[in-house]
GUTI-985178 format. One record per atom (N, C-alpha, C): chain; residue in one letter; x, y, z; atom name. Coordinates in steps of 0.1 Angstrom, whole numbers. Layout:
N
<node mol="A" type="a" px="X" py="Y" pz="Z" atom="CA"/>
...
//
This chain:
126
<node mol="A" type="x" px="-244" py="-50" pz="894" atom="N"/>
<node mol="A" type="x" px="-258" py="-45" pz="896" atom="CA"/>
<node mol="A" type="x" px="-259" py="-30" pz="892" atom="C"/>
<node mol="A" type="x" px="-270" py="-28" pz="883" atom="N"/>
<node mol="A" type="x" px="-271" py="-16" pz="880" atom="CA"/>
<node mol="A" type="x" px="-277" py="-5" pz="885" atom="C"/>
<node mol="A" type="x" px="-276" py="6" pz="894" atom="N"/>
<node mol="A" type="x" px="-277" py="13" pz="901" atom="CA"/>
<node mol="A" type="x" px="-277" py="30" pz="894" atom="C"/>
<node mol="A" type="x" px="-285" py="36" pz="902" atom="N"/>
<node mol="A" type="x" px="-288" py="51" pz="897" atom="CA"/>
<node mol="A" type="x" px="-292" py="60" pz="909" atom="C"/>
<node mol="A" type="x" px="-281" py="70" pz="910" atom="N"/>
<node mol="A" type="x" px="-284" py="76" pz="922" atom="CA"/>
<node mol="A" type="x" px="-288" py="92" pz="921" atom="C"/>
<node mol="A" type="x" px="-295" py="95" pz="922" atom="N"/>
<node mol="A" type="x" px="-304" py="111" pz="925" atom="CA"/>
<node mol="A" type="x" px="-300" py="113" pz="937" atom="C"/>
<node mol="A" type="x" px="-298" py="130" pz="935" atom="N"/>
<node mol="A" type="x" px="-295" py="135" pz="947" atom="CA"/>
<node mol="A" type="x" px="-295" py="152" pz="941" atom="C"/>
<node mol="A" type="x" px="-296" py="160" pz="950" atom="N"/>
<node mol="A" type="x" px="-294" py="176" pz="947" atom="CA"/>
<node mol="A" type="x" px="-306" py="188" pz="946" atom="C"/>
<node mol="A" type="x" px="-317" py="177" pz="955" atom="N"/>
<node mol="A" type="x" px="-334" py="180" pz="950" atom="CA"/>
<node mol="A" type="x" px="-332" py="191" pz="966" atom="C"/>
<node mol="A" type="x" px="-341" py="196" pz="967" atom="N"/>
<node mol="A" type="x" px="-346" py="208" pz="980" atom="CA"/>
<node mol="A" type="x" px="-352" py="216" pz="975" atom="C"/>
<node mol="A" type="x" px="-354" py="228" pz="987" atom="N"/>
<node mol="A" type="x" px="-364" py="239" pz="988" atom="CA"/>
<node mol="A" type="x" px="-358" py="249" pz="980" atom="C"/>
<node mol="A" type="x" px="-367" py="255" pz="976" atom="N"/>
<node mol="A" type="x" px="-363" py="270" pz="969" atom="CA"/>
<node mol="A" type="x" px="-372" py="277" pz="964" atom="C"/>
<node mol="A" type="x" px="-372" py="288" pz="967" atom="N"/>
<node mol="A" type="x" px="-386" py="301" pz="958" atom="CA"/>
<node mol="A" type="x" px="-385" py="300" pz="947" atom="C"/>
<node mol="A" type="x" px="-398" py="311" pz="944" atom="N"/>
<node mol="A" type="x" px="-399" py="307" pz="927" atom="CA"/>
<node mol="A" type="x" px="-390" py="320" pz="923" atom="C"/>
<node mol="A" type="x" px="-383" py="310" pz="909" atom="N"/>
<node mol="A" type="x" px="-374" py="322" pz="901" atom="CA"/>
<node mol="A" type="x" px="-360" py="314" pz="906" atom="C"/>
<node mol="A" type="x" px="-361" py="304" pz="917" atom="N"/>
<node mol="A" type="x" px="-343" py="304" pz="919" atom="CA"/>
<node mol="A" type="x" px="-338" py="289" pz="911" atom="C"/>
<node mol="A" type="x" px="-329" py="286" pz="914" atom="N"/>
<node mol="A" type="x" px="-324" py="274" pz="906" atom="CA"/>
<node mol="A" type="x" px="-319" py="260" pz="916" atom="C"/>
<node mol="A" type="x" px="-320" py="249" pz="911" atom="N"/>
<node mol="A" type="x" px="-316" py="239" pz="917" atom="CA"/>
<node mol="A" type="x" px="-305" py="236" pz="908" atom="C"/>
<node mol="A" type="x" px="-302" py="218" pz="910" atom="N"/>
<node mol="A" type="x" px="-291" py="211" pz="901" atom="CA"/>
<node mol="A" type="x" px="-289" py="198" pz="905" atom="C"/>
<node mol="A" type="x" px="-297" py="193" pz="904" atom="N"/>
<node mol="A" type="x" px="-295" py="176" pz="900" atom="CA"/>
<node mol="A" type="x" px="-288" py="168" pz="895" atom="C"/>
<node mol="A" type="x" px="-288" py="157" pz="900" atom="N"/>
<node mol="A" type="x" px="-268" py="143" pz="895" atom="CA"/>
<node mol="A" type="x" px="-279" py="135" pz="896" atom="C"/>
<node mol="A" type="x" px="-270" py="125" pz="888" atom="N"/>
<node mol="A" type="x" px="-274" py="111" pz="887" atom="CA"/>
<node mol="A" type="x" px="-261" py="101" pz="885" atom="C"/>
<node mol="A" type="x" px="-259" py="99" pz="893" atom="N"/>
<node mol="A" type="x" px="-249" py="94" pz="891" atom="CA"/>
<node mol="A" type="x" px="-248" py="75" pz="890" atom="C"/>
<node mol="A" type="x" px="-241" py="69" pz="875" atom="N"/>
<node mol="A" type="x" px="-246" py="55" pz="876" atom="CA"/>
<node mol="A" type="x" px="-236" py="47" pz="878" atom="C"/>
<node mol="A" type="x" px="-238" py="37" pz="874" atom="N"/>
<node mol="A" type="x" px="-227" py="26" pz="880" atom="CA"/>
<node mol="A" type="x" px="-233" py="13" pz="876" atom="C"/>
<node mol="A" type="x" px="-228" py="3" pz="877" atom="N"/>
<node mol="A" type="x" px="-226" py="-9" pz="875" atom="CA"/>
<node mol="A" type="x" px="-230" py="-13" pz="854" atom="C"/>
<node mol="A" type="x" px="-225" py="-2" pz="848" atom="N"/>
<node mol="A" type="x" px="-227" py="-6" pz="832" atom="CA"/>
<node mol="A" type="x" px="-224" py="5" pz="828" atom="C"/>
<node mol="A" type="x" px="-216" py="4" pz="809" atom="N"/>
<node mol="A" type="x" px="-211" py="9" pz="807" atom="CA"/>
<node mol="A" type="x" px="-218" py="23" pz="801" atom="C"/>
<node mol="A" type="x" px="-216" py="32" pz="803" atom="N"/>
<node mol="A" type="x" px="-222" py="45" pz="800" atom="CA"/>
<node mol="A" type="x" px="-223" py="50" pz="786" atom="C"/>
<node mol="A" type="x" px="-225" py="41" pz="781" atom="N"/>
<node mol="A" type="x" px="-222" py="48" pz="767" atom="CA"/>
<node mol="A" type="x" px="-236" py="43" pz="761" atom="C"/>
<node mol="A" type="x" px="-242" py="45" pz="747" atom="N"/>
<node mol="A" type="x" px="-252" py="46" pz="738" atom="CA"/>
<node mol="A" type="x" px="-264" py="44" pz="746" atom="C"/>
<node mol="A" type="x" px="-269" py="48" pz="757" atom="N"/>
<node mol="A" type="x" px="-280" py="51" pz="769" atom="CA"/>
<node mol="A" type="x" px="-289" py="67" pz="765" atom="C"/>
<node mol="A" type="x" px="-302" py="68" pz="763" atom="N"/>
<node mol="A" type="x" px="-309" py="74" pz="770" atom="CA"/>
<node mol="A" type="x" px="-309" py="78" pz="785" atom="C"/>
<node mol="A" type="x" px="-307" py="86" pz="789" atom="N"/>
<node mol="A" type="x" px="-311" py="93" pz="803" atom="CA"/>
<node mol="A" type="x" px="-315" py="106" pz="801" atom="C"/>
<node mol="A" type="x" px="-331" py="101" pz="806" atom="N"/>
<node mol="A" type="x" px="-338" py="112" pz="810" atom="CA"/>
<node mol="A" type="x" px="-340" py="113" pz="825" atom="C"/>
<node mol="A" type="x" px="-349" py="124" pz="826" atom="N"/>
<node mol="A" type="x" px="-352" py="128" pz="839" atom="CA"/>
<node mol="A" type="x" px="-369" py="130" pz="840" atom="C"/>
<node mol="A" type="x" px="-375" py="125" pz="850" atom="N"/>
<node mol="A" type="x" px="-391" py="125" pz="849" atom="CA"/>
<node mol="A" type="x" px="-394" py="133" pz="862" atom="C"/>
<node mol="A" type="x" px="-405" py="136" pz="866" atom="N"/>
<node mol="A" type="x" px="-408" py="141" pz="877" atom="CA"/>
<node mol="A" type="x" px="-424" py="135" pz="876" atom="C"/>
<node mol="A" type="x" px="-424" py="136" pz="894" atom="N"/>
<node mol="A" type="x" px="-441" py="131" pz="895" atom="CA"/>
<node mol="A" type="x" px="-444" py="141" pz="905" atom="C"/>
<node mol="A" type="x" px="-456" py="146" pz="901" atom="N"/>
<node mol="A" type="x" px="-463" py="160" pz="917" atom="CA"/>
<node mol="A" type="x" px="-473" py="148" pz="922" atom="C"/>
<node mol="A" type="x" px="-478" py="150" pz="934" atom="N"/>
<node mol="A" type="x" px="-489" py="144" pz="940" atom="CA"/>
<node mol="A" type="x" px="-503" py="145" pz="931" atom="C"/>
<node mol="A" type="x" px="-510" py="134" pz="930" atom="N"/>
<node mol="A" type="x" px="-524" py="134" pz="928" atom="CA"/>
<node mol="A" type="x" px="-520" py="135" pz="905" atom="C"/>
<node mol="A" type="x" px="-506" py="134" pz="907" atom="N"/>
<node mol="A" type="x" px="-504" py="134" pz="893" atom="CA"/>
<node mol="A" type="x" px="-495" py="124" pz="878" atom="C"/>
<node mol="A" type="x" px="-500" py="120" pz="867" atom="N"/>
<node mol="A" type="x" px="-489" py="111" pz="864" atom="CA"/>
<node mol="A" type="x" px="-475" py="111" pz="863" atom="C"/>
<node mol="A" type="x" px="-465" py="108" pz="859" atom="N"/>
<node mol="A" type="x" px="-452" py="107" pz="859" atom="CA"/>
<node mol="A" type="x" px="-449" py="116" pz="844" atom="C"/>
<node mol="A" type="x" px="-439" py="125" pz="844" atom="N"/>
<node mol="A" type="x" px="-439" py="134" pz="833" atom="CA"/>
<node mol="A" type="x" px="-424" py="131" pz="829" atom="C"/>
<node mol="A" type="x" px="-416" py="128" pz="816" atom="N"/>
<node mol="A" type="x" px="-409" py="130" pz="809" atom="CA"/>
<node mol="A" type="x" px="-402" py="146" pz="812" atom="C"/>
<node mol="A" type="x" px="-393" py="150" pz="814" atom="N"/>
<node mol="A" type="x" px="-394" py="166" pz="813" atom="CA"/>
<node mol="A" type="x" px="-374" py="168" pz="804" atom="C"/>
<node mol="A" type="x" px="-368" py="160" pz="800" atom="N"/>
<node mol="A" type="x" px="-355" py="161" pz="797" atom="CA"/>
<node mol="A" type="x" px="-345" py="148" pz="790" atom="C"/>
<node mol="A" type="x" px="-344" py="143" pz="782" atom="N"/>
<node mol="A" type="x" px="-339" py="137" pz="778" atom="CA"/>
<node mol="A" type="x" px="-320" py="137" pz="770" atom="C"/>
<node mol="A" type="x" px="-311" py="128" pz="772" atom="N"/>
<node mol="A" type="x" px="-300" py="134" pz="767" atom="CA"/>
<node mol="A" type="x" px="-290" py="119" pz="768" atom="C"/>
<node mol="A" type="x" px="-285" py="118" pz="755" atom="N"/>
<node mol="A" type="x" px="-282" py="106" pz="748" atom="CA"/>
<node mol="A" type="x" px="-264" py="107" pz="751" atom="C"/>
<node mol="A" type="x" px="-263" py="92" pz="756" atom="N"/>
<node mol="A" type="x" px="-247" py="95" pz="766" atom="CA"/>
<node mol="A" type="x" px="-236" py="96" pz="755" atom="C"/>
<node mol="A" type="x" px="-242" py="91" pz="742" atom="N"/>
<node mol="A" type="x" px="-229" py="94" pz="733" atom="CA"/>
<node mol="A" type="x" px="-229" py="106" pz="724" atom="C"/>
<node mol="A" type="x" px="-241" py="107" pz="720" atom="N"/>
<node mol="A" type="x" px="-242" py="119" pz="712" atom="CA"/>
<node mol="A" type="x" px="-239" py="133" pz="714" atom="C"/>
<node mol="A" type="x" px="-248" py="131" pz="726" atom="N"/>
<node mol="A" type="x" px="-251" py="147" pz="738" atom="CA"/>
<node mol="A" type="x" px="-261" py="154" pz="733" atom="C"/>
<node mol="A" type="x" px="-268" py="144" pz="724" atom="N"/>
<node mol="A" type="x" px="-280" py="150" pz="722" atom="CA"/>
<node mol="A" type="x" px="-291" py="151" pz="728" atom="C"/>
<node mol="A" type="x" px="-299" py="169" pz="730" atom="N"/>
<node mol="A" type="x" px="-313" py="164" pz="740" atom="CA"/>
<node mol="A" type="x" px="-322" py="171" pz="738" atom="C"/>
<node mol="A" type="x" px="-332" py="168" pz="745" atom="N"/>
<node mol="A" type="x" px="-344" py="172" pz="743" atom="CA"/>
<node mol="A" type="x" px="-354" py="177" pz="756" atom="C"/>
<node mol="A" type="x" px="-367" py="183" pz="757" atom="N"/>
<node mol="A" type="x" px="-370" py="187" pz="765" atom="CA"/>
<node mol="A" type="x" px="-385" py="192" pz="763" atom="C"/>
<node mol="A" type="x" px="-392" py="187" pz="772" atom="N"/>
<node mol="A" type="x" px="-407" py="188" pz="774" atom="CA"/>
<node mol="A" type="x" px="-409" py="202" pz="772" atom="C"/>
<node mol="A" type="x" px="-421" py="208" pz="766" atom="N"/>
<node mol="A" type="x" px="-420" py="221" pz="765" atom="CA"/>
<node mol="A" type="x" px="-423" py="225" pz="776" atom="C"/>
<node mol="A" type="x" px="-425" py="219" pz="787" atom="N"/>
<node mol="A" type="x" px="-430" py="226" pz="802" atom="CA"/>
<node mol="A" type="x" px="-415" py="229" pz="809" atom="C"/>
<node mol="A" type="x" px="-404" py="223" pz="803" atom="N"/>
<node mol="A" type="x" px="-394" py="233" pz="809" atom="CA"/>
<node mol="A" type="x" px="-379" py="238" pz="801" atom="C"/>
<node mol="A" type="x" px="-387" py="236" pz="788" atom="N"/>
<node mol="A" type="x" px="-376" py="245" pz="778" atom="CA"/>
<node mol="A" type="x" px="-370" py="254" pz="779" atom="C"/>
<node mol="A" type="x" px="-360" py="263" pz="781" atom="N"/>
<node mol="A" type="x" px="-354" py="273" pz="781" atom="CA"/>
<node mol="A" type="x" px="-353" py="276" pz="793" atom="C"/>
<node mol="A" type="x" px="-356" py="268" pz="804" atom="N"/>
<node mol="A" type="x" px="-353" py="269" pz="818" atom="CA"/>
<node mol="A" type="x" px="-345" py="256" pz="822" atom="C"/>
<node mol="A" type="x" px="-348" py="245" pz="819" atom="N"/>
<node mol="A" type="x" px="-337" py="237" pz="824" atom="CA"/>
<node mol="A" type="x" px="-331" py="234" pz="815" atom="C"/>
<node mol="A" type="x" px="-316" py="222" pz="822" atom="N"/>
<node mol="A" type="x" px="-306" py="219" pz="808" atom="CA"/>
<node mol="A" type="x" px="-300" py="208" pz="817" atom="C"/>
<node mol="A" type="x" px="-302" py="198" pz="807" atom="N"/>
<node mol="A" type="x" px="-292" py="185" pz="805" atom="CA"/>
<node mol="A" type="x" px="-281" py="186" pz="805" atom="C"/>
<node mol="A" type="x" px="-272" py="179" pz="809" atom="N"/>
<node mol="A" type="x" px="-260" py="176" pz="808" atom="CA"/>
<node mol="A" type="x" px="-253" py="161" pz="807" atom="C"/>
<node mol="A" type="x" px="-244" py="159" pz="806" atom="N"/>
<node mol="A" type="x" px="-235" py="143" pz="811" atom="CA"/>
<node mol="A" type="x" px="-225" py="147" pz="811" atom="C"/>
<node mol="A" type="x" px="-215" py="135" pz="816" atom="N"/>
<node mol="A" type="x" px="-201" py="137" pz="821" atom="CA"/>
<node mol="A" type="x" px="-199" py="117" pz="824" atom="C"/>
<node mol="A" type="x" px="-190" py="117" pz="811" atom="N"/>
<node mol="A" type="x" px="-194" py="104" pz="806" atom="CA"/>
<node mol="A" type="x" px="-179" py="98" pz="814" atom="C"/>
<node mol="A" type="x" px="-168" py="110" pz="821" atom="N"/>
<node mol="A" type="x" px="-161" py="103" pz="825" atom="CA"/>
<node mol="A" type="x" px="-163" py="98" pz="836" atom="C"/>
<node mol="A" type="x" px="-174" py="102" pz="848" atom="N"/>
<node mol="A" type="x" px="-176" py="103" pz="858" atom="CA"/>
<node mol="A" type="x" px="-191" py="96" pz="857" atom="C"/>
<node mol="A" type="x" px="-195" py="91" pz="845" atom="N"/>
<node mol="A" type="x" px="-211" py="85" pz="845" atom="CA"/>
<node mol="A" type="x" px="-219" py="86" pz="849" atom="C"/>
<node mol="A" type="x" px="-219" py="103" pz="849" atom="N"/>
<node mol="A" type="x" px="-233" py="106" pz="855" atom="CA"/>
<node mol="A" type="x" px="-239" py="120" pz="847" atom="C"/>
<node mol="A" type="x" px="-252" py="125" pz="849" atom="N"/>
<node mol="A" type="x" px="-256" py="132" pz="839" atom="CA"/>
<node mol="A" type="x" px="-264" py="143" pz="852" atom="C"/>
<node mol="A" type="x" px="-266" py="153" pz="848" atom="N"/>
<node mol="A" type="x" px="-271" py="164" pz="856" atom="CA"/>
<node mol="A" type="x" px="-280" py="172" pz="850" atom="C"/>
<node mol="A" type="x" px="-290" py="176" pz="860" atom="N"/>
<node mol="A" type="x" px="-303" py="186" pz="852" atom="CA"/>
<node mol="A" type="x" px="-301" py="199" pz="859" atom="C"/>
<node mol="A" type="x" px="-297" py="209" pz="854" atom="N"/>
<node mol="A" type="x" px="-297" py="221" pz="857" atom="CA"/>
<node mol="A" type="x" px="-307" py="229" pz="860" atom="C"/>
<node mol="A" type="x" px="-317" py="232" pz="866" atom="N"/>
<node mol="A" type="x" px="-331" py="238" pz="867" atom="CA"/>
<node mol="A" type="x" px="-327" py="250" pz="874" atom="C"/>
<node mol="A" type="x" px="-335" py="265" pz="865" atom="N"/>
<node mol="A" type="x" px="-332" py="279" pz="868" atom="CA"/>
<node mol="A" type="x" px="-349" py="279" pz="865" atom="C"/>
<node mol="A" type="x" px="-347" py="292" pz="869" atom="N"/>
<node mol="A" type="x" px="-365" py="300" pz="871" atom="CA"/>
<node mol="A" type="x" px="-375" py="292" pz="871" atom="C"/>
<node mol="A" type="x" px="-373" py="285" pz="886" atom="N"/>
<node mol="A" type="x" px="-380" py="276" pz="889" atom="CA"/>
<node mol="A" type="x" px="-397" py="276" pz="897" atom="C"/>
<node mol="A" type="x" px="-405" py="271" pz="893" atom="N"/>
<node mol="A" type="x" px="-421" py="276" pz="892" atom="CA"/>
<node mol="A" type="x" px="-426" py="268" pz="904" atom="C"/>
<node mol="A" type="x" px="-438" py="275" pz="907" atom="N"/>
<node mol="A" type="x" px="-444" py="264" pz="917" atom="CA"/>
<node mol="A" type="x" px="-450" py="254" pz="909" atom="C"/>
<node mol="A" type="x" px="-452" py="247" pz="901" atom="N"/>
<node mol="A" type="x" px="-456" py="238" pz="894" atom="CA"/>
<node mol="A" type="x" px="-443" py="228" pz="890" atom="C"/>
<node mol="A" type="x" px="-429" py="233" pz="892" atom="N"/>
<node mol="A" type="x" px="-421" py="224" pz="892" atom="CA"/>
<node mol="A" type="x" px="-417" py="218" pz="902" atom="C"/>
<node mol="A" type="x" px="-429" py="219" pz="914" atom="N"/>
<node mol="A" type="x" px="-427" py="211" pz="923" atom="CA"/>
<node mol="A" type="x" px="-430" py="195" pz="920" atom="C"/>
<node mol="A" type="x" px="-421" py="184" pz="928" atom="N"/>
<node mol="A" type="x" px="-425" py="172" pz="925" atom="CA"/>
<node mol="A" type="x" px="-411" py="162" pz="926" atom="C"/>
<node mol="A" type="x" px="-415" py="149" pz="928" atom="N"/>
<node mol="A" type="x" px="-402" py="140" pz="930" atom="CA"/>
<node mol="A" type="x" px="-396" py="138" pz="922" atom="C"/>
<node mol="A" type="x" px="-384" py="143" pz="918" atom="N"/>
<node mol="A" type="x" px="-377" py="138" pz="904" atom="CA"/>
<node mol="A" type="x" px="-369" py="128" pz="898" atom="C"/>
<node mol="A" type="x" px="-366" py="123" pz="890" atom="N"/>
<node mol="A" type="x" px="-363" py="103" pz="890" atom="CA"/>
<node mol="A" type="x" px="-352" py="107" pz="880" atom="C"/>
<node mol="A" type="x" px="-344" py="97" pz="879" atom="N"/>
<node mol="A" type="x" px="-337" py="102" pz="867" atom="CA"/>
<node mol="A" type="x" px="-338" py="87" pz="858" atom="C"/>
<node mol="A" type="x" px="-336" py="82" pz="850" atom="N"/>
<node mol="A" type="x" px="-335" py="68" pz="841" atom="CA"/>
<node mol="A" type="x" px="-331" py="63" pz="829" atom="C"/>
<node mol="A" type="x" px="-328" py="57" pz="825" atom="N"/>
<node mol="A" type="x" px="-320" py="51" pz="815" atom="CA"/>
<node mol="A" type="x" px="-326" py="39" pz="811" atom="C"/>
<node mol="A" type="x" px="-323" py="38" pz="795" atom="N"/>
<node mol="A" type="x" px="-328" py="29" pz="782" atom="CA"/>
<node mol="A" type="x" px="-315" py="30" pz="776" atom="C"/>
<node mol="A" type="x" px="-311" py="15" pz="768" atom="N"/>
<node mol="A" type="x" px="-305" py="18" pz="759" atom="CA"/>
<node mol="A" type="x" px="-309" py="24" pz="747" atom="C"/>
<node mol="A" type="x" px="-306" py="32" pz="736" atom="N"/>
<node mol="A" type="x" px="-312" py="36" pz="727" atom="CA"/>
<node mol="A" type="x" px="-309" py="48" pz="724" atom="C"/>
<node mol="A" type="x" px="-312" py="59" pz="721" atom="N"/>
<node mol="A" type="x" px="-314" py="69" pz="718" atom="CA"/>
<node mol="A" type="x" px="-325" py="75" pz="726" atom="C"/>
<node mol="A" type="x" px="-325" py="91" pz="721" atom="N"/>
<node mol="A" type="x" px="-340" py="99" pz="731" atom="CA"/>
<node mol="A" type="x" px="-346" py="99" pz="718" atom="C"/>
<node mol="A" type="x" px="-352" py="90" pz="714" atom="N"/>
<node mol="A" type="x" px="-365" py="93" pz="703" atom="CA"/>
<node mol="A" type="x" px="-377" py="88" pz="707" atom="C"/>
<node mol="A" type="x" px="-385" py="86" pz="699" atom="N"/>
<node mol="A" type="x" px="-400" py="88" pz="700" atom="CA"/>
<node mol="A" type="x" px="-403" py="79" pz="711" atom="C"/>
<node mol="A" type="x" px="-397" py="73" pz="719" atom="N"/>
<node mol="A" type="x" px="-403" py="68" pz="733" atom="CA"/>
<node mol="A" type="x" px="-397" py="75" pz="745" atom="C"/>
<node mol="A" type="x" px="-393" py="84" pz="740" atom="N"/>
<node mol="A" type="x" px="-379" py="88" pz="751" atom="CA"/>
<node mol="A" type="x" px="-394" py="96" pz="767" atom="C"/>
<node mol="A" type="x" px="-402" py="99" pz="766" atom="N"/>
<node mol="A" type="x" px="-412" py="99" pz="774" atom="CA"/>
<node mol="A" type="x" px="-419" py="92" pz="786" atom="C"/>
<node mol="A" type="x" px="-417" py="84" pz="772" atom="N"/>
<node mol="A" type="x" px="-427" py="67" pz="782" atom="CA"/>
<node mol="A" type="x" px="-420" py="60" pz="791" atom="C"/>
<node mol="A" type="x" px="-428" py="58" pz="803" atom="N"/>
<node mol="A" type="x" px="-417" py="54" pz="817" atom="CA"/>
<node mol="A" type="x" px="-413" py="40" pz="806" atom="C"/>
<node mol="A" type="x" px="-419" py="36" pz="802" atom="N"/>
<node mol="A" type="x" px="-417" py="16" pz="798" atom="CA"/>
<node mol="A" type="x" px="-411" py="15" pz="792" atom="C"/>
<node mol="A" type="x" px="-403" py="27" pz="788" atom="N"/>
<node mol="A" type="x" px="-390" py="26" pz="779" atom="CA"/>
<node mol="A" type="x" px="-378" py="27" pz="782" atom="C"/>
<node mol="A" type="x" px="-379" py="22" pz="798" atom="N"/>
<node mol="A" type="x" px="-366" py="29" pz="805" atom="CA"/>
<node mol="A" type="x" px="-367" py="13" pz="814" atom="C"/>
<node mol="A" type="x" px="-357" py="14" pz="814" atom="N"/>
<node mol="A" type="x" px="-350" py="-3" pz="821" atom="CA"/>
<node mol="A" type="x" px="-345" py="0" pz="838" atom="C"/>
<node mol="A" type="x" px="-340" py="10" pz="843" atom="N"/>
<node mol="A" type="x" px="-334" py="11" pz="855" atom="CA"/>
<node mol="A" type="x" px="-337" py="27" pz="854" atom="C"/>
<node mol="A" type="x" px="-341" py="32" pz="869" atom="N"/>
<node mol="A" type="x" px="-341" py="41" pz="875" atom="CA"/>
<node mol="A" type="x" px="-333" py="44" pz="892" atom="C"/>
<node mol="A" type="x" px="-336" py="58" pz="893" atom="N"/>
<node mol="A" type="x" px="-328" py="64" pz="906" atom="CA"/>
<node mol="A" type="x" px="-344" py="63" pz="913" atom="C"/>
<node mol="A" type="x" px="-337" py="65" pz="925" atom="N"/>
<node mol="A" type="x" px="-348" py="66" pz="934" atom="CA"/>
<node mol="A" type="x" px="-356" py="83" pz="939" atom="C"/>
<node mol="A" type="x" px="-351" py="91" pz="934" atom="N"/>
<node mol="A" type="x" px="-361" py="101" pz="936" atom="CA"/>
<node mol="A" type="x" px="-353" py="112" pz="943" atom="C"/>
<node mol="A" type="x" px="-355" py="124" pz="937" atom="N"/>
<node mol="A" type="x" px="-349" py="132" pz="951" atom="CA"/>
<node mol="A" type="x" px="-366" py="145" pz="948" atom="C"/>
<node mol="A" type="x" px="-369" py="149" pz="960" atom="N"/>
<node mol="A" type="x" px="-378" py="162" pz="960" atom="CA"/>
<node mol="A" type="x" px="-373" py="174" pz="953" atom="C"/>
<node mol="A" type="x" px="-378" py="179" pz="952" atom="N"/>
<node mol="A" type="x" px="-374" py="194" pz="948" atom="CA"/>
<node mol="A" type="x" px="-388" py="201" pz="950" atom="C"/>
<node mol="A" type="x" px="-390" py="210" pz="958" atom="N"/>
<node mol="A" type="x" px="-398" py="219" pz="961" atom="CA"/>
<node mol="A" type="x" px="-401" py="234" pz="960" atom="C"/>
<node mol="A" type="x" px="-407" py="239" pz="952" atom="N"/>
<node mol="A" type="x" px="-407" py="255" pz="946" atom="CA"/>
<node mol="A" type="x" px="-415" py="259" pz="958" atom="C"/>
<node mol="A" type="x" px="-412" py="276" pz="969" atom="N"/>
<node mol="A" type="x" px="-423" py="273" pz="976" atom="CA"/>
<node mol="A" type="x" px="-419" py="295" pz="979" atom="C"/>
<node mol="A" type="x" px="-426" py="299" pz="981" atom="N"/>
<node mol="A" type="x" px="-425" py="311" pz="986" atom="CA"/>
<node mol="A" type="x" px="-425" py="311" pz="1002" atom="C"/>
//
């Protein structure tokens, strides 16, 4: 069974940093898309980070470019989003998911992702 686990989300002012896992299991880790989405209340589901388990290539919504960073750790099958100078607008539930494929031109679209985590919060808050 293929499973995806989020975890590492909480409270923090604006300007500090979190760090997010995803840790997966039950398939083999390799030639997968995993990105990371976030949803705020009253809002749609956002793409915000993408990163390809074999290549280590990635990508990144321009709403958190040069503030967050992808990672993987393909011995351990899991991949991590590093989030620094963190905004109140990066509040919201964050998912993590996986497609076979590459992060290309669907790497956005939830319907291009096969298995997801269940969500951890992360909340920017003064």
């Amino acid at each position: 069974e293929v499973q995806l686990q989020a975890s590492g989300g909480g409270r923090v002012q604006p300007g500090g940093s979190l760090r997010l896992s995803c840790a997966a299991s039950g398939f083999t880790f390799e030639d997968y898309a995993m990105s990371w989405f976030r949803q705020a209340p009253g809002k749609e589901r956002e793409g915000v980070a993408c990163i390809h388990t074999n290549a280590g290539s990635t990508d990144y919504a321009d709403s958190v470019k040069g503030r967050f960073t992808i990672s993987k750790d393909i011995a351990a099958d899991s991949a991590s989003l590093e989030m620094n100078s963190l905004k109140l607008e990066d509040t919201a539930v964050y998912y993590c998911a996986v497609a076979r494929g590459p992060c290309g031109t669907d790497r956005y679209r939830s319907q291009y992702y096969e298995y997801w985590g269940q969500g951890t919060q992360v909340t920017v808050s003064s």
